[in-house]
C-alpha positions in Angstrom: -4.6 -3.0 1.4 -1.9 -1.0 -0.7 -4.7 -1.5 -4.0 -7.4 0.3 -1.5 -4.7 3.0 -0.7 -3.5 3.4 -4.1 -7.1 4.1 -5.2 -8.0 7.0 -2.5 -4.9 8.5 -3.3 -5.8 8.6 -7.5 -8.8 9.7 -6.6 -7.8 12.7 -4.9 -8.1 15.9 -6.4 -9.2 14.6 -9.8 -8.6 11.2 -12.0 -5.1 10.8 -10.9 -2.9 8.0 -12.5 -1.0 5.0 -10.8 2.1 3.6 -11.7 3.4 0.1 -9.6 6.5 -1.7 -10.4 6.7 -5.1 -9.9 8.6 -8.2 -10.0 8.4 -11.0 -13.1 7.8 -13.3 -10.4 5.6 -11.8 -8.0 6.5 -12.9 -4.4 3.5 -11.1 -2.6 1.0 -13.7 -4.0 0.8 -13.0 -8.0 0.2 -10.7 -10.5 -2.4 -7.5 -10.4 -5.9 -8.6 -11.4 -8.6 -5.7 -12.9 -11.4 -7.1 -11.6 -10.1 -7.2 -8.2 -8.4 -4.2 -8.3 -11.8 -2.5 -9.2 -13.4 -3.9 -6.0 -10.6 -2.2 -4.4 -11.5 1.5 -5.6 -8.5 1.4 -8.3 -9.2 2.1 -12.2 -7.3 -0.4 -14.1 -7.3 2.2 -17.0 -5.8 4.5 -14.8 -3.2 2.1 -13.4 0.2 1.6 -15.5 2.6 -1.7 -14.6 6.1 -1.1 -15.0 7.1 -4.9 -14.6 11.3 -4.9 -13.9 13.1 -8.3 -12.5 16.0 -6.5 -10.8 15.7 -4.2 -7.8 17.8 -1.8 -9.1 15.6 -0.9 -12.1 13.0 -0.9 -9.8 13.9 2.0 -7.7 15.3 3.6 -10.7 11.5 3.4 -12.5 10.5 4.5 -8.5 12.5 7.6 -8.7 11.4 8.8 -12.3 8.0 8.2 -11.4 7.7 10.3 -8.1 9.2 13.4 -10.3 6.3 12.8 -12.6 3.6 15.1 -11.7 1.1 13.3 -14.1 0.9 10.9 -10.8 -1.0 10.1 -8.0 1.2 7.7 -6.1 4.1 5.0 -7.7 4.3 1.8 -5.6 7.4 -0.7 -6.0 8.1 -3.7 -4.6 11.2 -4.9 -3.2 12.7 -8.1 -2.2 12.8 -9.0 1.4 16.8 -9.1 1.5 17.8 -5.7 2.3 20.2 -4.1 -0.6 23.0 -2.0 2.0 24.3 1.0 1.4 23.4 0.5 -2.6 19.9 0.4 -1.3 19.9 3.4 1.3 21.0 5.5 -0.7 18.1 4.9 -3.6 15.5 5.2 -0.7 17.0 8.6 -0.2 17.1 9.5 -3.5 13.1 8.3 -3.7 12.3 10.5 -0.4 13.9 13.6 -2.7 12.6 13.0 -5.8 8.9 12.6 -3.7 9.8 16.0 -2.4 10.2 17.9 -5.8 7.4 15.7 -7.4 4.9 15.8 -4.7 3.9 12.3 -5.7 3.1 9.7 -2.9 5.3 6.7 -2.7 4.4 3.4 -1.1 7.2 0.7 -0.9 6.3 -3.1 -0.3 8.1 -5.8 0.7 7.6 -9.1 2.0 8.3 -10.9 5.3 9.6 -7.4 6.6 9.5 -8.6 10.7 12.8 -7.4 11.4 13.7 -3.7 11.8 13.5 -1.2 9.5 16.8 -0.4 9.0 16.4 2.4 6.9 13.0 3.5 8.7 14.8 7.6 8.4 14.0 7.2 4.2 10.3 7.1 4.8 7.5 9.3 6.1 5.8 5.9 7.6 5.6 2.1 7.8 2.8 -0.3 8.1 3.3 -3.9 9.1 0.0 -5.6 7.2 -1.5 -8.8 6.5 -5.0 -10.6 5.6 -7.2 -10.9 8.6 -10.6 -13.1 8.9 -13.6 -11.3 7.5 -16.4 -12.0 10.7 -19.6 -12.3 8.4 -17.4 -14.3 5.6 -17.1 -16.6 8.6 -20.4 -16.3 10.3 -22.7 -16.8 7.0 -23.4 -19.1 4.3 -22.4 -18.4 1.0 -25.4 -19.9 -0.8 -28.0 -18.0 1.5 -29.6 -14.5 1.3 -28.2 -13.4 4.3 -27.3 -9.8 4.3 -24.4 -10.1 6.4 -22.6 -12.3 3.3 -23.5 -9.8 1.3 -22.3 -6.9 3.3 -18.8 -9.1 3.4 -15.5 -6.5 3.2 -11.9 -7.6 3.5 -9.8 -7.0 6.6 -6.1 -6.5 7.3 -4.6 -6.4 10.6 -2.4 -3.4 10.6 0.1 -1.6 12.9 2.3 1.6 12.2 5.3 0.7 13.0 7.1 3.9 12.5 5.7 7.5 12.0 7.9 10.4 11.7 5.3 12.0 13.9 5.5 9.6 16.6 2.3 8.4 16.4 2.2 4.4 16.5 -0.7 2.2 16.8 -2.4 -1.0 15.7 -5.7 -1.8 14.1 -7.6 -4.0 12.3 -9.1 -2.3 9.1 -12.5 -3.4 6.8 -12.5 -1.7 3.5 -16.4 -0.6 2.3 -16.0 -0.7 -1.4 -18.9 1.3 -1.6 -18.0 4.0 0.6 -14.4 4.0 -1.3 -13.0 4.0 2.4 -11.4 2.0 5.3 -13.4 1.2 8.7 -11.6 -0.1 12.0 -12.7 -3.4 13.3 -10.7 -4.5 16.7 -6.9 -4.1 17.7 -4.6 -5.8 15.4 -0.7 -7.3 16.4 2.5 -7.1 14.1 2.9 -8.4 10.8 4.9 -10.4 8.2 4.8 -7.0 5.3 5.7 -3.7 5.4 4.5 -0.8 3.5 6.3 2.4 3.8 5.2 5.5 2.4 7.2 8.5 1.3 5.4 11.9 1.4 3.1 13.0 3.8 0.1 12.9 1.4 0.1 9.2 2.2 -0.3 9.1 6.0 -2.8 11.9 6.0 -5.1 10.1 3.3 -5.2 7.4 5.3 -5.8 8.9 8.6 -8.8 10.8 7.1 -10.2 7.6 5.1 -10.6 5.7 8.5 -14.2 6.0 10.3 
C-alpha cells in the first residue's frame, strides 16, 4: 500500500525521487524488493534506502529528507513502542520541516491498534493491512482465465484520523496498469498505521481512488 502511494506521489509533477528509511531488521515483513516495487508503480532507480537501526537516526534522516526539495515523499519506519516526549517532539519537528520542504511524509509502524497518541503531528492516519484478492481466490492459477490474470492486491483500509474530519473505511484494489487505487467493499480497523504529513498526501490519494 505505502509502495503504491509512494509511486503516485514520484510521479507527480515530473520523475520525482523517494527516499525510505528503514530498520536492519525489518519488522513489517522484510526488506524492499525491485521487482515488486515495480508492480507497485515505484522506480527502483528512483527510490534511495537510507537503512538506520535506531529510531532516533531515523527521524533524524526523516527530517533532512522532507527539507530536501529534490523529493517526492520520504517514508520511515518506526517501532511499534511509542518513544514519549523524545518522540513527539521529532514528529513535530518532521510536520515543520514537511512545511518548509513541501515534501510528503508517510510514517509506518507496526501493530499500531491503540491510539494515536500523537495523532496532532500528522495531516492523516491510515490503519492498513493485506486483504483476500476475490479472483486470486475464485480462479486457477494454471488456467487462462482472465480473471487470474486481471488479479490486483487489496488492502482493507480505514482513516482513522483526518485533520479535516473526514473518516471512513474501505477496501482498496491497486490496477498496476492504471497506476491507481479502486475501492472494493467496506473494510474494518487494522493492525498498521500510516500517517502522512503534508497535505499533498491525502489529496493524492483521494484523487487516485475510482
Amino acid at each position: 500500500f505505502t509502495a503504491a502511494l509512494a509511486g503516485i506521489l514520484s510521479d507527480e509533477g515530473g520523475a520525482g525521487t523517494a527516499l525510505w528509511c528503514t530498520r536492519q531488521a525489518n519488522v513489517l515483513g522484510g526488506g524492499l524488493y525491485a521487482r515488486g516495487l515495480v508492480g507497485l508503480g515505484v522506480d527502483p532507480g528512483r527510490l534511495v534506502e537510507v537503512v538506520a537501526p535506531s529510531a532516533a537516526e531515523r527521524l533524524r534522516v526523516m527530517e533532512e529528507a522532507l527539507r530536501c526539495s529534490g523529493l517526492a515523499v520520504a517514508i520511515v519506519e518506526l517501532d511499534a513502542t511509542r518513544g514519549g516526549e523524545a518522540e513527539r517532539i521529532a514528529l513535530r519537528r518532521l510536520r515543520l520541516a514537511a512545511e518548509d520542504g513541501g515534501v510528503t511524509g508517510l510514517i509506518l509502524r507496526p501493530r499500531a491498534g491503540e491510539a494515536e497518541r500523537h495523532a496532532g503531528a500528522v495531516e492523516t492516519r491510515w490503519m492498513v493491512s493485506a486483504a483476500p484478492s476475490p479472483n486470486l481466490l475464485s480462479s486457477n492459477p494454471s488456467s487462462q482465465d482472465s480473471s487470474f490474470q486481471d488479479w490486483a492486491p487489496h488492502w482493507r483500509v480505514e482513516l482513522a484520523h483526518a485533520r479535516n474530519g473526514r473518516r471512513g473505511a474501505w477496501t482498496l484494489a491497486w490496477r498496476s496498469e492504471e497506476r491507481r487505487f479502486m475501492i472494493a467493499d467496506p473494510g474494518n480497523k487494522l493492525p498498521m498505521s500510516v500517517s502522512t504529513i503534508g497535505n499533498s498526501g491525502i489529496r493524492n490519494l483521494i484523487s487516485n481512488v475510482a
